[in-house]
N, C-alpha and C positions, 0 to 999 in steps of 0.2 A: 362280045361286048358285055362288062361284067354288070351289074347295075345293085346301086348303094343302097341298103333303106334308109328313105326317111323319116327322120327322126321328129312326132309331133310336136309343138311349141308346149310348151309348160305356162300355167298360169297360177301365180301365187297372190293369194285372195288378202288384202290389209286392210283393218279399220276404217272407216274415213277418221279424219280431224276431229278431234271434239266427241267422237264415241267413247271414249276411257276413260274413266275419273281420273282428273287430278292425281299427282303425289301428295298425299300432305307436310307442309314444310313442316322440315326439321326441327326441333325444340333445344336448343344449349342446353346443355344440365346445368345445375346450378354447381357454384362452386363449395365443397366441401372440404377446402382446406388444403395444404403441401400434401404430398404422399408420404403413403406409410409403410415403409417396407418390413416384414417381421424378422428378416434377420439384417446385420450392415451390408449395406450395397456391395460388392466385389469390382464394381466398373468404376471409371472417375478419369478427367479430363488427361491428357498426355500432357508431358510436364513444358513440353516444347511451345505450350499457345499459352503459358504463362511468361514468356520472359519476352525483352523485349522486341520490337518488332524486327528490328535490322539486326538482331543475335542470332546466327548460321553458326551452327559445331562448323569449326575448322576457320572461323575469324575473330578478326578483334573488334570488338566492340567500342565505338567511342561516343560520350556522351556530350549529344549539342550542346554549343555554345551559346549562354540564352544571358539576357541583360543583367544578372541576378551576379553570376559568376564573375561579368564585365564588373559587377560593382565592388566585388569583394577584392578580385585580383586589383582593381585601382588602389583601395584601402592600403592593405597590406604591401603594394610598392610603394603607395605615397610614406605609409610609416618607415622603413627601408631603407627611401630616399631621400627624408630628412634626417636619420641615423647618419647617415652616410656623410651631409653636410655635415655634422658636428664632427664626426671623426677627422674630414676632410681639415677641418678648418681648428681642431687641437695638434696635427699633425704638421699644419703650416706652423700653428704658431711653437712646436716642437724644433722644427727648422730654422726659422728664425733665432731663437735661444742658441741651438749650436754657434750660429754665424756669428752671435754676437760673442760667444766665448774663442773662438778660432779667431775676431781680429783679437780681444784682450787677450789669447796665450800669446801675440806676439812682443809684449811688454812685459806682463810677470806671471807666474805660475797658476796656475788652477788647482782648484783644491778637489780631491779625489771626489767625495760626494759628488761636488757640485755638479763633476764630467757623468760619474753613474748616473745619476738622476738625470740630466740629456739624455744618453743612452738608452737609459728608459721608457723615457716620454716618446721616443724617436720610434723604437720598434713598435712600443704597445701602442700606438697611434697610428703606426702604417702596417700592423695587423689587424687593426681594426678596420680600417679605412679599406681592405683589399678583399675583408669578410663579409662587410655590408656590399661594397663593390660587385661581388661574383652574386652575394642572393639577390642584390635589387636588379642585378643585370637581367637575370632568371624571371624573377616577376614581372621584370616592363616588359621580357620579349615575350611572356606566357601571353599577358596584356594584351600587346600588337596582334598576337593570333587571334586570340578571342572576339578583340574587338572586331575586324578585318571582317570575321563569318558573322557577327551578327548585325552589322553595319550593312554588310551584301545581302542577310536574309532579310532585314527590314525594307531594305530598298531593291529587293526582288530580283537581283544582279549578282551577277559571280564576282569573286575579287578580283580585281586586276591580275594579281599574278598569283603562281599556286603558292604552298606555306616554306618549301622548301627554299624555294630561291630567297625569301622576304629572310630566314634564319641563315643562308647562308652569305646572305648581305648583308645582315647586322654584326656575324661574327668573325670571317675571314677578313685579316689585318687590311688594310688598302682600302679597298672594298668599303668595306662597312664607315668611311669618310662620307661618301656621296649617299649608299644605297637609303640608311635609316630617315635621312631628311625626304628623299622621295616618299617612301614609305607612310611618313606621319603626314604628309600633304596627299599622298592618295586618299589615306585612311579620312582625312578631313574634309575630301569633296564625297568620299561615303556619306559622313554621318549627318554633312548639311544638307543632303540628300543632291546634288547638283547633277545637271544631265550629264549620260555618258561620256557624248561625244566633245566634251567642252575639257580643254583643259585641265590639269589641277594646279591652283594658284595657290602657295600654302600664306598664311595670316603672318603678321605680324612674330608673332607669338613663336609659331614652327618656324619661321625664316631664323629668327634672333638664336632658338634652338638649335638649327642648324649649321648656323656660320660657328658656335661655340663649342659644339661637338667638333667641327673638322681645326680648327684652332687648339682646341686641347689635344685631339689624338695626335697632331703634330708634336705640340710640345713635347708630349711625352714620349714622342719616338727622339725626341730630341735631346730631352734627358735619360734616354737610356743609351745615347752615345755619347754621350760626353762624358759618363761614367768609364770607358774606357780610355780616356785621357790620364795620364798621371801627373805627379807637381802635386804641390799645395795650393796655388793658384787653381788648378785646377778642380780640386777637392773644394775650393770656397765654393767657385762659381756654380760646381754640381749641387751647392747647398741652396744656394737663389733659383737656380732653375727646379728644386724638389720643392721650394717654397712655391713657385709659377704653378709647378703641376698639380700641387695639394687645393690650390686655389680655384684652378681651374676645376678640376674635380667638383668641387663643391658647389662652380658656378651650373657646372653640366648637371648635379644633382637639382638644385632647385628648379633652373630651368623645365628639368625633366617630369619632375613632380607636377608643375603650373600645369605642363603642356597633357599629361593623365588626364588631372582632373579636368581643365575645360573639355575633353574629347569627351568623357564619361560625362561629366554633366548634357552635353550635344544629344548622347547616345541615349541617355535615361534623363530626361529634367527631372522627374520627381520620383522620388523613390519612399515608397510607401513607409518602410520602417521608419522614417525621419517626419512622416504624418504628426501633427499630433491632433486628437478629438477635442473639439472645445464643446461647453454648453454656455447656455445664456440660462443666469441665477438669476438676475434680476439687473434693471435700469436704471441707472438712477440719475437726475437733474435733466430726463427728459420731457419734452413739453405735452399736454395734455392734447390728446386725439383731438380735433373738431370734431363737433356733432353732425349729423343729419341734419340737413336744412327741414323745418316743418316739426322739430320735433320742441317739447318745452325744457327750459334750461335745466329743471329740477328731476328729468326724469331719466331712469335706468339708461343704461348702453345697451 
């Protein structure tokens, strides 16, 4: 039987508490200014924690949508969108002029000018009307997007639906009858801020927008079949129904315009730039302060 030796216990001797002085606390230096280096530093931040936050090499960066944007893109649709009315509305009254020269060439001749100058009025009027047409078209829908995300960030909500489907129901033929009138009444229980789960009941205002947009895009689908009719008869009537259409146009413009601005007024009441700073110069035919009771009539304020 082998037998281990025992190994004696070890005893390690410490201070009591309280036998060792103190550390003395540590003293700040004082500050003696930026640093100095003697030659230019070689180091400096990486360029990647200057840009901005959501910028990842290998994406696109896109820059929120913020109330500021919402005001300008309203602006420059509302300007657009009464262009629009005028071209609309020299191009009806373009139309009308024909019609009245097409029933008088059926009695006596026309005189060469007078038909070139129609001609004239007629195109340069419905290239106008088709120019304002496609940029204001461009501004309201940039608008609807804009509006949409910052309506949902204010009100802490995602938008009803994503940006894709709202653009591809504004612009595909059929479609875009029904989809824009939803669209401006969602957007409108966004900005009065109204609970989720409640309906959206669009105003006044978007209803009348509504029924006069799917009104006009009929029309117009209805004058561009009737263009394939032939006759002179038929050539008038194409003339009243471009007159219908130019009109219509112009109703769907202002309409369109109203219904910008009251959303963006919803979305932003006041908008700083349109502040103005008053002072007060002086009063004048205002009535004298009363005194302190206790005090005599004759003496200082």
């Amino acid at each position: 039987m082998e037998r281990y030796p025992f190994a004696p216990p070890q005893w390690v001797a410490t201070p009591p508490p309280g036998a060792l002085p103190a550390a003395p606390p540590r003293r700040r230096a004082r500050y003696t200014g930026p640093p100095v280096y003697a030659s230019p530093p070689r180091w400096g931040f990486p360029a990647l924690s200057w840009r901005w936050p959501t910028s990842v090499p290998g994406t696109r960066m896109r820059p929120p949508a913020t109330v500021e944007s919402v005001r300008s893109l309203a602006r420059q649709s509302g300007t657009v969108l009464w262009m629009l009315t005028a071209a609309a509305l020299l191009a009806a009254g373009g139309e009308v002029w024909r019609y009245v020269l097409l029933v008088r060439s059926r009695d006596q001749a026309l005189g060469r000018g007078v038909v070139s100058a129609s001609d004239a009025l007629v195109i340069a009027s419905a290239v106008l009307t088709i120019a304002f047409t496609l940029v204001g078209a461009f501004l309201t829908v940039w608008w609807v997007l804009q509006a949409r995300a910052v309506a949902a960030d204010l009100a802490g909500q995602e938008p009803s639906r994503p940006g894709w489907q709202v653009v591809l129901g504004l612009l595909v033929p059929g479609i875009n009858l029904v989809v824009p009138g939803a669209v401006l009444a969602e957007l409108e229980h966004a900005v009065l801020r109204r609970p989720v789960t409640e309906r959206p009941r669009p105003s006044g205002l978007v209803l009348a927008w509504w029924l006069v947009w799917a009104a006009s895009g009929l029309l117009f689908a209805a004058t561009l079949l009737w263009r394939l009719r032939g006759g002179v008869q038929a050539q008038a009537d194409g003339v009243l129904l471009n007159t219908a259409a130019y009109l219509a146009a112009a109703t769907v413009a202002v309409l369109t315009a109203r219904v910008v601005r009251r959303l963006t007024v919803l979305l932003a009441p006041v908008d700083p730039a349109s502040v103005r700073l008053l002072r007060v110069i002086r009063v004048d035919g205002a009535p004298d302060p009363p005194l302190r009771p206790g005090r005599p009539p004759g003496s200082a304020r």
